[in-house]
C-alpha positions as YAML, in Angstrom:
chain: A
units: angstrom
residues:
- id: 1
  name: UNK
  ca: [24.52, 45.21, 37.27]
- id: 2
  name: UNK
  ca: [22.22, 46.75, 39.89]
- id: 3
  name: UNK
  ca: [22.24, 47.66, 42.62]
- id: 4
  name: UNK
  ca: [20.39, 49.58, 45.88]
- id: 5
  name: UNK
  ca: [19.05, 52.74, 44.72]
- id: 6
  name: UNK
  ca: [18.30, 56.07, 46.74]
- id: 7
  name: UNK
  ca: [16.63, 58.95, 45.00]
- id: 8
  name: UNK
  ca: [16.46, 62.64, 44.82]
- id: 9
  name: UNK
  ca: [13.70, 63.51, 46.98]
- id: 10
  name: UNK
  ca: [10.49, 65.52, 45.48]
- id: 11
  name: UNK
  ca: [9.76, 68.33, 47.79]
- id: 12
  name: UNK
  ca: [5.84, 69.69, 47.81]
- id: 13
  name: UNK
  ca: [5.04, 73.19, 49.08]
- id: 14
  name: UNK
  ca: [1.88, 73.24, 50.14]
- id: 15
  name: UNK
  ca: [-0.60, 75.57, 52.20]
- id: 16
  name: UNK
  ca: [-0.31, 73.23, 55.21]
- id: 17
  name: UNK
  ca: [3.41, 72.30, 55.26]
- id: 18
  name: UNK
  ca: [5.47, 72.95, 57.79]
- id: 19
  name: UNK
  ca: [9.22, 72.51, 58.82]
- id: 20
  name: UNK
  ca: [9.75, 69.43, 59.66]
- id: 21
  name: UNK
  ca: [11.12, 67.37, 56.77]
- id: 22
  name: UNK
  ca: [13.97, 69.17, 55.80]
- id: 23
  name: UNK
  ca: [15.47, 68.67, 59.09]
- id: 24
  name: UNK
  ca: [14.20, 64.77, 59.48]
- id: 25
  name: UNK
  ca: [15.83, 64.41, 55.99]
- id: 26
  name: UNK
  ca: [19.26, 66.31, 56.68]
- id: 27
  name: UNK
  ca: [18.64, 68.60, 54.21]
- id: 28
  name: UNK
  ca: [20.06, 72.32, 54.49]
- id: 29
  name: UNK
  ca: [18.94, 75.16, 54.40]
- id: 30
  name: UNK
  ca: [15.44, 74.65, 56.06]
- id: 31
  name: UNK
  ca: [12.52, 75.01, 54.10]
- id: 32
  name: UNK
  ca: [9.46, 76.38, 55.33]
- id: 33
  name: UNK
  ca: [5.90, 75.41, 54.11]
- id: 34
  name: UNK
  ca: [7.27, 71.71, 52.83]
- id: 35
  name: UNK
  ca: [4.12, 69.37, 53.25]
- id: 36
  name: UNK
  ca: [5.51, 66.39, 51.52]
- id: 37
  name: UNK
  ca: [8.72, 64.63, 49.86]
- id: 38
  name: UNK
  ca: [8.23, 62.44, 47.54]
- id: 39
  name: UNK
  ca: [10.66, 59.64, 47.96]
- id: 40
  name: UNK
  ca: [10.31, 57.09, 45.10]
- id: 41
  name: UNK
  ca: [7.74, 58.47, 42.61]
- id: 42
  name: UNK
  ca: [6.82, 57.37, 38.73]
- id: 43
  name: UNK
  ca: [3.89, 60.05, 38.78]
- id: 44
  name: UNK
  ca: [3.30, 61.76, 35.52]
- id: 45
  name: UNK
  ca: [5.86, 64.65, 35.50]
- id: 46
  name: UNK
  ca: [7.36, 63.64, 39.09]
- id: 47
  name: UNK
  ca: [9.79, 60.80, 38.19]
- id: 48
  name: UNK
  ca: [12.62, 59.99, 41.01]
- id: 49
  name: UNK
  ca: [15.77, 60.64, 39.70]
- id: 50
  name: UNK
  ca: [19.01, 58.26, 41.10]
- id: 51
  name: UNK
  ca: [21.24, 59.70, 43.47]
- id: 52
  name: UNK
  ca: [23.38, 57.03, 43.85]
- id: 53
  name: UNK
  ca: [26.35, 55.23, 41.81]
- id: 54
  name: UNK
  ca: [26.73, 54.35, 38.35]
- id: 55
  name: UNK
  ca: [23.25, 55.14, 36.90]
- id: 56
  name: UNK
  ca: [23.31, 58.71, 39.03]
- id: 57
  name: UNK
  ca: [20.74, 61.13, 37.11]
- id: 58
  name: UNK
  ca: [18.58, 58.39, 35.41]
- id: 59
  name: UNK
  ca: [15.10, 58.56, 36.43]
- id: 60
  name: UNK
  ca: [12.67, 55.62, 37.74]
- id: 61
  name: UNK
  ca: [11.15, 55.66, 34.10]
- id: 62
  name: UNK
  ca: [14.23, 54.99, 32.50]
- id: 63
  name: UNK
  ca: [15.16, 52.33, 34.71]
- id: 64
  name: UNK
  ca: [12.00, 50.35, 34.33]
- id: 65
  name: UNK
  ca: [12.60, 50.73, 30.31]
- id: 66
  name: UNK
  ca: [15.65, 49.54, 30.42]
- id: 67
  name: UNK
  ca: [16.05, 46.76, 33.13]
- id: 68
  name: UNK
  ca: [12.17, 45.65, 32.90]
- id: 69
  name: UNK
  ca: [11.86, 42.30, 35.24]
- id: 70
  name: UNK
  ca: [15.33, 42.65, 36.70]
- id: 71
  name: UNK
  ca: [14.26, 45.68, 38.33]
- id: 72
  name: UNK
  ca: [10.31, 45.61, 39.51]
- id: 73
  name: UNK
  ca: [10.46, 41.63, 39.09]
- id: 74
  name: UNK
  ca: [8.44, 39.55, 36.33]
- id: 75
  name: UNK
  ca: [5.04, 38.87, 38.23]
- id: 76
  name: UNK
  ca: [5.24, 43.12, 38.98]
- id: 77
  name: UNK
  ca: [5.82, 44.01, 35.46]
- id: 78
  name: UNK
  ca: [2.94, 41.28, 34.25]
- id: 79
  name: UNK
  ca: [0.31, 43.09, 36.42]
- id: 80
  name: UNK
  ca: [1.25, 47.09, 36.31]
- id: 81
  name: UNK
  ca: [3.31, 47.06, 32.34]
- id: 82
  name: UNK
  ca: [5.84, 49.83, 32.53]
- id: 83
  name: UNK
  ca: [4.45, 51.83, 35.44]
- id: 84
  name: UNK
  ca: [6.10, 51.27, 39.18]
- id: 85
  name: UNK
  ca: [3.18, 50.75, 41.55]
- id: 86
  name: UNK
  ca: [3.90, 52.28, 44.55]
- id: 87
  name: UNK
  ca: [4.48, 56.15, 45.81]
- id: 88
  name: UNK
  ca: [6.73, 56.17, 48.90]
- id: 89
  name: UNK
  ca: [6.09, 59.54, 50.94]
- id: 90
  name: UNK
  ca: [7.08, 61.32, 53.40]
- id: 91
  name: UNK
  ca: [4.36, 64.05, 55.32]
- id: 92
  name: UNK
  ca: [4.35, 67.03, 57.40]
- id: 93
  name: UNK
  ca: [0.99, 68.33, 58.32]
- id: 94
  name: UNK
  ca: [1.24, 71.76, 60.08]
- id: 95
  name: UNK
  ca: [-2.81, 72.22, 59.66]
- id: 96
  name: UNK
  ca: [-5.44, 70.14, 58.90]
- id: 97
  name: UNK
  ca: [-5.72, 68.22, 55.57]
- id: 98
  name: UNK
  ca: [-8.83, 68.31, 53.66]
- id: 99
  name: UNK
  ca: [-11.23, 65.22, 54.23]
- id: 100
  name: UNK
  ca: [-10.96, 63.33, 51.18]
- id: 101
  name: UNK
  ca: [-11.16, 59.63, 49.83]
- id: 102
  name: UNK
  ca: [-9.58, 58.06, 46.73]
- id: 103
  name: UNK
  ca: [-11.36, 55.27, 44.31]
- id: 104
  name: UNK
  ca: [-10.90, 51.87, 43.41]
- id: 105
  name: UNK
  ca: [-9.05, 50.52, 40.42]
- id: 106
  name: UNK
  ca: [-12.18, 50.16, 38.67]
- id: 107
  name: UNK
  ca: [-13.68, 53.53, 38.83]
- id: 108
  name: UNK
  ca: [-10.14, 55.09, 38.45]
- id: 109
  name: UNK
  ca: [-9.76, 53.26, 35.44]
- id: 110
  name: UNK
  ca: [-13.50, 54.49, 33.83]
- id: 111
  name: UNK
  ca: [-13.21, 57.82, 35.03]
- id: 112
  name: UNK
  ca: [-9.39, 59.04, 34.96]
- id: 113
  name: UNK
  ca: [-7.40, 56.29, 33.02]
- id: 114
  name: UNK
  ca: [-5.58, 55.85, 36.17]
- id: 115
  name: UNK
  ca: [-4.45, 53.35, 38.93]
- id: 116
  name: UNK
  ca: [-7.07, 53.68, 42.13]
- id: 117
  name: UNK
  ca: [-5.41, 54.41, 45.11]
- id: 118
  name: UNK
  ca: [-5.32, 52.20, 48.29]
- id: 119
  name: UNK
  ca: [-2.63, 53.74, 50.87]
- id: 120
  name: UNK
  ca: [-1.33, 52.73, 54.61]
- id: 121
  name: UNK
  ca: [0.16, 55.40, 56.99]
- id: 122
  name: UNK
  ca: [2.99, 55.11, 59.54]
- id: 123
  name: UNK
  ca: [3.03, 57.90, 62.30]
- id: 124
  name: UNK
  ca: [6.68, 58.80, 62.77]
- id: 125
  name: UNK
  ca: [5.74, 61.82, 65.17]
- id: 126
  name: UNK
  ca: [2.53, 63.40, 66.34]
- id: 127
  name: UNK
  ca: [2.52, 66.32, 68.46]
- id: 128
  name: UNK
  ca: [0.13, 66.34, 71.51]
- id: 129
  name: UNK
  ca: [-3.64, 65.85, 71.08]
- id: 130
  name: UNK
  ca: [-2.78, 65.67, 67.08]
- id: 131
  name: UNK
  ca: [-5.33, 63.21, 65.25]
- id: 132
  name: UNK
  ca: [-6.15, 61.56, 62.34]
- id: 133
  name: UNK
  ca: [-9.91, 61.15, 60.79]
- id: 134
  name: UNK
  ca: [-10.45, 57.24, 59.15]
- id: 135
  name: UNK
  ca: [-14.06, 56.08, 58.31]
- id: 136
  name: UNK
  ca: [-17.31, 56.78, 59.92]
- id: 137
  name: UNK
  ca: [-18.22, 56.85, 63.43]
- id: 138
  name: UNK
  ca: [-21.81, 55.54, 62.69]
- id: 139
  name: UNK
  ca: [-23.59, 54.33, 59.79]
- id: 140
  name: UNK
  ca: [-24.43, 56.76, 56.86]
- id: 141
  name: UNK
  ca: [-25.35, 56.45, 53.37]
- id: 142
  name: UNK
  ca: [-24.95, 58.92, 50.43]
- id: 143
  name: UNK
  ca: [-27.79, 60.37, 50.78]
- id: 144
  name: UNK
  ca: [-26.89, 61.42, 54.37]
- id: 145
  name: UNK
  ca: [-23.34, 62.21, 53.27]
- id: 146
  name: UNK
  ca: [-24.40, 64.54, 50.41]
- id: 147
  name: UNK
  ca: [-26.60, 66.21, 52.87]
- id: 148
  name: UNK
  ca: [-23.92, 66.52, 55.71]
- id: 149
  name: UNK
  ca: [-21.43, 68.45, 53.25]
- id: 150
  name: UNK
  ca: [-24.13, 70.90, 52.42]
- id: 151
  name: UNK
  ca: [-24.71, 71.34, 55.80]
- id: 152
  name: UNK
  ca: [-20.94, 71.10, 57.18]
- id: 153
  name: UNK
  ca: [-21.94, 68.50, 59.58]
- id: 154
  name: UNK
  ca: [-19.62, 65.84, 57.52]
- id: 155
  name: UNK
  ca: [-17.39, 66.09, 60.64]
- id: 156
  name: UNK
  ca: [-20.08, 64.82, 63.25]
- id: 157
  name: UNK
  ca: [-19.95, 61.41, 61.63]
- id: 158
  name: UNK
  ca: [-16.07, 60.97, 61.04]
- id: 159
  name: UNK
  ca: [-13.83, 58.71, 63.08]
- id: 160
  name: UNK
  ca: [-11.29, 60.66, 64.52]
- id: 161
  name: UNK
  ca: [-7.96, 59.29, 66.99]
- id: 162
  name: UNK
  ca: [-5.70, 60.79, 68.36]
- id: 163
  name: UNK
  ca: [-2.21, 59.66, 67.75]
- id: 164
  name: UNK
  ca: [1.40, 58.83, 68.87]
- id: 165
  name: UNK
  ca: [4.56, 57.60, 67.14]
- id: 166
  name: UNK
  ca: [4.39, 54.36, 65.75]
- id: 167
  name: UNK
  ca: [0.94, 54.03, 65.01]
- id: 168
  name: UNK
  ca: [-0.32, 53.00, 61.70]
- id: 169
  name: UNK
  ca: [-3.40, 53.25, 59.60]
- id: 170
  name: UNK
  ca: [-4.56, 51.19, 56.29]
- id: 171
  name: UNK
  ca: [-6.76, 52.88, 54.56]
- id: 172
  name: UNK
  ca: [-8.40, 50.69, 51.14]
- id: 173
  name: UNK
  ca: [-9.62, 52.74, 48.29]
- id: 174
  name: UNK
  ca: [-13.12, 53.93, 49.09]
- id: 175
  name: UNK
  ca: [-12.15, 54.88, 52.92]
- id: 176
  name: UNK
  ca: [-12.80, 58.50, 53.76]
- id: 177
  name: UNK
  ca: [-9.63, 60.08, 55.70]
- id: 178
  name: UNK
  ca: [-7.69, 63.07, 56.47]
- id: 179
  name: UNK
  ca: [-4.30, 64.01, 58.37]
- id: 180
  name: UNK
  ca: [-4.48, 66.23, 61.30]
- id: 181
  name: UNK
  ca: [-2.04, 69.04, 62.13]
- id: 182
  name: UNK
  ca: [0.70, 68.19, 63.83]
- id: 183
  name: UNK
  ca: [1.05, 64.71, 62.32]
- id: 184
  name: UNK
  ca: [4.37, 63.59, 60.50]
- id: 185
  name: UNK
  ca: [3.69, 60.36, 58.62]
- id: 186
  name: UNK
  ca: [5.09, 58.02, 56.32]
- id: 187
  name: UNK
  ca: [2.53, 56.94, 53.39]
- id: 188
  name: UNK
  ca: [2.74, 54.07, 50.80]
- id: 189
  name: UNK
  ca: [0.41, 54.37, 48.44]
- id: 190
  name: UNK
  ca: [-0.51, 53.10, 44.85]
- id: 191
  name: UNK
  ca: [0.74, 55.27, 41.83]
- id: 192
  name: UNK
  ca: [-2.45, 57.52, 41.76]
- id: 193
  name: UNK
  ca: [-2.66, 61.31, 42.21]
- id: 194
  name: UNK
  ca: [-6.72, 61.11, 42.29]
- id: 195
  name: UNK
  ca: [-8.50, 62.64, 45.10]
- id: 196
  name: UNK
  ca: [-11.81, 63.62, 45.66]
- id: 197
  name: UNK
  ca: [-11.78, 66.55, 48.29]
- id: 198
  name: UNK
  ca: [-15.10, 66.24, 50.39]
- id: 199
  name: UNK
  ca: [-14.49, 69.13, 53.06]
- id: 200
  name: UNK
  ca: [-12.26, 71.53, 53.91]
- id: 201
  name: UNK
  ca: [-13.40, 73.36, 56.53]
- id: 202
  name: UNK
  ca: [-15.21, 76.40, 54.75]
- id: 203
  name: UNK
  ca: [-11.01, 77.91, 54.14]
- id: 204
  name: UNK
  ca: [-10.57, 80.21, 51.49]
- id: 205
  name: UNK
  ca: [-7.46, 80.52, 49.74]
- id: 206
  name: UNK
  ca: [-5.65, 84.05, 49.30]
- id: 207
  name: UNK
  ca: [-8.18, 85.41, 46.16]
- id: 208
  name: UNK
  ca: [-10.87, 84.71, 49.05]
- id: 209
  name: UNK
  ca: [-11.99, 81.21, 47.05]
- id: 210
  name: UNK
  ca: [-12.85, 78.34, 48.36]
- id: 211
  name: UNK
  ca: [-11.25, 75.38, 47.41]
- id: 212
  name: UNK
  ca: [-13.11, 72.95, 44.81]
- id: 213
  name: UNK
  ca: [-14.82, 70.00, 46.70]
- id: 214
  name: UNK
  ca: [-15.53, 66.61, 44.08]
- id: 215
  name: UNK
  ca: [-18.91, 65.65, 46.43]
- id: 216
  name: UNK
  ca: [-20.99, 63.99, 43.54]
- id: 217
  name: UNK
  ca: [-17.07, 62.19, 42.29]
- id: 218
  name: UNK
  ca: [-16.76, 61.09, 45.84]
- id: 219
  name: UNK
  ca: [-20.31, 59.88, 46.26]
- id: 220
  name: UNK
  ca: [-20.08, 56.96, 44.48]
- id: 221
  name: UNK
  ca: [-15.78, 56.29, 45.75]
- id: 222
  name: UNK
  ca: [-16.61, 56.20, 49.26]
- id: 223
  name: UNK
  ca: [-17.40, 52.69, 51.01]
- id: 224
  name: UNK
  ca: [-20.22, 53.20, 53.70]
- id: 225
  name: UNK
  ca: [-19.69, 50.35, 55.65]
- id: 226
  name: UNK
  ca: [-19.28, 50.58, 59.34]
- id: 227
  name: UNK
  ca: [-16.17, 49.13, 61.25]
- id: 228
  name: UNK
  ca: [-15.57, 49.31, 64.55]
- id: 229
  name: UNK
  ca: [-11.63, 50.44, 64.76]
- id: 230
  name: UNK
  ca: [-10.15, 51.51, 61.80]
- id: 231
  name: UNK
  ca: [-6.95, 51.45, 63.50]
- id: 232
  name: UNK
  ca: [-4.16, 48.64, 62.74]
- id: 233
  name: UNK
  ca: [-2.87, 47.16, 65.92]
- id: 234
  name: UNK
  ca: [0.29, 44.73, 66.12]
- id: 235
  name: UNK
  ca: [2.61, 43.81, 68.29]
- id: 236
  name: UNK
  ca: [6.19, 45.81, 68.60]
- id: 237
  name: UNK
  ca: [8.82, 43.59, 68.33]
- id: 238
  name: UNK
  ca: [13.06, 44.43, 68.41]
- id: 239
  name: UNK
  ca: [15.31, 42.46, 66.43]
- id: 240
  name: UNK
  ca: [11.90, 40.94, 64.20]
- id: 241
  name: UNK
  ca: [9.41, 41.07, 61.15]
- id: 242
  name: UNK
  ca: [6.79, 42.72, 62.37]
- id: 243
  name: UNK
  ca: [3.59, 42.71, 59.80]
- id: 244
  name: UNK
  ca: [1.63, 45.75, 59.11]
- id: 245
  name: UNK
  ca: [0.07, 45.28, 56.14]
- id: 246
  name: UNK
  ca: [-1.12, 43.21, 53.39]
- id: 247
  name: UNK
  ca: [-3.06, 43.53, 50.27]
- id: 248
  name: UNK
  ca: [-2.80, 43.53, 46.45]
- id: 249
  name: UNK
  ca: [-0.99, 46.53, 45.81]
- id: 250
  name: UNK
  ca: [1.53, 46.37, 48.63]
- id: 251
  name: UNK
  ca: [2.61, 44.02, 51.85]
- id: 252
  name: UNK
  ca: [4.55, 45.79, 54.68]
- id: 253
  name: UNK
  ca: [6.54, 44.72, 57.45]
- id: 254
  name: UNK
  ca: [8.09, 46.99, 60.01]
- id: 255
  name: UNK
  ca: [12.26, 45.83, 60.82]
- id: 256
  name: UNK
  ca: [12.95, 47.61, 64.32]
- id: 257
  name: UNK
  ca: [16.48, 46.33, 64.47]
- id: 258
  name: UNK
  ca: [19.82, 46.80, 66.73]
- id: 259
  name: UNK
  ca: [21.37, 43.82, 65.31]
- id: 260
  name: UNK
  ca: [22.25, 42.45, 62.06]
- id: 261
  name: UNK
  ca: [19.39, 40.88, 59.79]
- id: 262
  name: UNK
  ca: [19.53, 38.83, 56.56]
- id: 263
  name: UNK
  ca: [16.53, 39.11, 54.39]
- id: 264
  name: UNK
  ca: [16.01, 36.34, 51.68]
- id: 265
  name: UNK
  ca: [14.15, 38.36, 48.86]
- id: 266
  name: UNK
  ca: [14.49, 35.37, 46.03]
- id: 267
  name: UNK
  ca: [10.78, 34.41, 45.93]
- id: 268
  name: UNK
  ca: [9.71, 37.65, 45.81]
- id: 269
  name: UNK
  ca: [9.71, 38.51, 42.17]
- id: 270
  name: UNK
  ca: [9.56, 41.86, 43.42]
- id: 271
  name: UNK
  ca: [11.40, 45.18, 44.04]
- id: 272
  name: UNK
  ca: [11.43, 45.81, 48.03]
- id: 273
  name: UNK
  ca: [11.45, 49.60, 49.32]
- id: 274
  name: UNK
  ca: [13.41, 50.08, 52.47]
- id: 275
  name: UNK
  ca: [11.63, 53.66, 54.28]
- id: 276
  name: UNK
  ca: [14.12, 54.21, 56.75]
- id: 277
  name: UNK
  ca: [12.31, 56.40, 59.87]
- id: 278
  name: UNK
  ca: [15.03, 56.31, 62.60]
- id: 279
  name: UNK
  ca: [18.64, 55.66, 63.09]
- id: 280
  name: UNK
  ca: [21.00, 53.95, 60.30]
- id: 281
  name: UNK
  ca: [22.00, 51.08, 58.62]
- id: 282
  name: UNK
  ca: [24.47, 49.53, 55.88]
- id: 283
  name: UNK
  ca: [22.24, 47.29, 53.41]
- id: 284
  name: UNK
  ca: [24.45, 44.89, 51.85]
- id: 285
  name: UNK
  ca: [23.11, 42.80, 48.37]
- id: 286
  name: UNK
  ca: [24.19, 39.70, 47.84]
- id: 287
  name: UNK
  ca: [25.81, 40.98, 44.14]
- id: 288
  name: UNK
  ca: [28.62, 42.43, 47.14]
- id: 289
  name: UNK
  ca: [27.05, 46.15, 46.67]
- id: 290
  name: UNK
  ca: [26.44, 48.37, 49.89]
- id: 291
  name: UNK
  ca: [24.51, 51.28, 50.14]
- id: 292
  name: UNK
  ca: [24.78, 53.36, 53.86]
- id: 293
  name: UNK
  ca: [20.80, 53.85, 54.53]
- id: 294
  name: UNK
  ca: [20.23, 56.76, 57.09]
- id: 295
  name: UNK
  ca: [16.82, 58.44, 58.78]
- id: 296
  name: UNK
  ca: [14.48, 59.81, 56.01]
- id: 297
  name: UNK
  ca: [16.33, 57.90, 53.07]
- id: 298
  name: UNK
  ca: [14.19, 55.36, 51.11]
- id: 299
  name: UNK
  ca: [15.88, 52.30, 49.05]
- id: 300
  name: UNK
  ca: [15.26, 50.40, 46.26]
- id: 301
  name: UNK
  ca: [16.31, 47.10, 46.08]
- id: 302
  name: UNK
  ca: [15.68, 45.69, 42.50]
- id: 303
  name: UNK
  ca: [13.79, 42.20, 42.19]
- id: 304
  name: UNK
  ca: [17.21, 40.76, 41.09]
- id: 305
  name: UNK
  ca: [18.39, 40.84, 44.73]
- id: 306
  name: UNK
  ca: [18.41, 37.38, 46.53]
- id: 307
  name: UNK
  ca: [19.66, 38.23, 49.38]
- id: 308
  name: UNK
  ca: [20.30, 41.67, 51.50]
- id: 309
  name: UNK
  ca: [22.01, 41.67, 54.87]
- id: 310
  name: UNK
  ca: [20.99, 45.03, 57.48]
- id: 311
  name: UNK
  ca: [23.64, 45.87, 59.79]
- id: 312
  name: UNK
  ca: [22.71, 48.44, 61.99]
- id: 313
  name: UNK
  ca: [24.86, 51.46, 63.66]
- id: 314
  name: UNK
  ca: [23.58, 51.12, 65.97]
- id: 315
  name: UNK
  ca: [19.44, 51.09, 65.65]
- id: 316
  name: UNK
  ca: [17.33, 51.40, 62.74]
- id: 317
  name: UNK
  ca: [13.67, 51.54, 62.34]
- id: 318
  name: UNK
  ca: [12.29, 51.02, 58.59]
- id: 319
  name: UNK
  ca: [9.04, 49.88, 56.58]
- id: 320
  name: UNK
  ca: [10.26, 47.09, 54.34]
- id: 321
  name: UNK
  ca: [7.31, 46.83, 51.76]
- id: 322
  name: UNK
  ca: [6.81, 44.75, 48.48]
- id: 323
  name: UNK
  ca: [4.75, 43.38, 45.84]
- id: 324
  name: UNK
  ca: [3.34, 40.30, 46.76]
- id: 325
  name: UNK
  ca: [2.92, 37.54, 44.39]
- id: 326
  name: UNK
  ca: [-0.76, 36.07, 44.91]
...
């Protein structure tokens, strides 16, 4: 029988990490130079592995194998075969990322033999005056852009905000984007690990190198068009389902809760991924399991689960997302 799963988490040491996670995540000793953990992961050589209950030390690839439908749910499995669809990640950007943008299913599928990757971003904590960069700030084409990363001008023409805890970004496949330092996010994301780098700020790494930029990859990825916010906006609500995203590869819902909630998950057909950001809670399945859910934990319930009840103790904040069948 299944049941709520929590993973091992996959911690990244990167150039740009900072402290922050291990902390946020209770984990001890603190590590410095931690950019990312990987929370629920079927990347090529970065599988989760179960650290909970009876199937302890199996990985998300053997799960799928074995339990199929009962786990990632029927409509799921029809659409993405044995791979699970989403990357669940926490983020800790001590400097600034590299500007980059990922493709579409289509031209990740001609040029890499890969998922594209569309991704959404919760801010958990910025630090003052920290920012994030999403789309353009006026219209360009590729011509332009090709001639504004030769000239490091790319940065005149990107969108940048400034940001606080609790805001939230979608950013489609094709969007160009980057996380500022001093930004702590939460990122869903398709299973993907392309990404075109289009600037990074002239740094050189420790051989005195500079770091690889894909602008002629990214040329063709990047979507042009001109919006005017590329922020999401919705409403804050206690005690409700708040919606932050929808689209193919995901739907998201933010659960800001200091009472007791019952979720009915039976239409679904679909796992659903608790990303707990704040506080605590007791998820209880309607199989009778229970799994104690605390700040920087992430859940999987499989698609087998009708029912889960959230019982605070005494506040929880978490992204409840899913695979929605369209």
């Amino acid at each position: 029988m299944l049941y709520p799963f929590v993973f091992k988490p996959i911690l990244k040491n990167v150039i740009w990490g900072g402290s922050a996670i291990c902390p946020f995540k209770g984990i001890s000793p603190v590590q410095e130079g931690v950019g990312e953990s990987w929370e629920l992961s079927h990347v090529d050589d970065n599988f989760s592995v179960v650290d909970n209950g009876p199937l302890e030390g199996k990985t998300l690839d053997e799960l799928i194998r074995t339990y199929g439908e009962q786990l990632v749910g029927r409509s799921v499995l029809d659409r993405f075969g044995p791979t699970f669809p989403l990357l669940i990640k926490f983020i800790d950007a001590r400097d600034d990322l590299s500007i980059q943008v990922h493709p579409d299913d289509v031209l990740a599928r001609q040029r890499h033999d890969s998922f594209g990757k569309t991704e959404m971003w919760y801010v958990i904590h910025a630090e003052e005056g920290a920012a994030l960069f999403s789309g353009f700030s006026q219209p360009i084409d590729a011509e332009e852009y090709v001639r504004r990363v030769k000239e490091n001008t790319i940065m005149d023409v990107l969108q940048r905000y400034e940001v606080k805890a609790g805001d939230v970004f979608f950013l489609p496949a094709g969007r160009v984007h980057a996380i500022g330092a001093g930004c702590f996010i939460a990122e869903i994301q398709q299973t993907s690990n392309i990404t075109y780098r289009i600037y990074d700020y002239n740094r050189r790494d420790a051989q005195g190198n500079e770091r690889e930029l894909h602008t002629e990859l990214a040329k063709d990825a990047i979507d042009y068009t001109l919006y005017p916010d590329y922020r999401t906006h919705y409403k804050a609500a206690t005690n409700a389902t708040v919606p932050l995203a929808a689209c193919p590869y995901f739907t998201t819902n933010l659960l800001d809760l200091d009472s007791q909630m019952q979720r009915d998950l039976a239409g679904l057909d679909s796992f659903v991924v608790y990303i707990c950001m704040e506080g605590q809670a007791t998820l209880t399945d309607d199989k009778g399991n229970t799994l104690h859910l605390r700040q920087g934990q992430t859940a999987l319930i499989p698609a087998d689960t009708k029912k889960v009840t959230i019982a605070p103790s005494p506040r929880v904040k978490c992204m409840e997302t899913f695979v929605e069948v369209k």
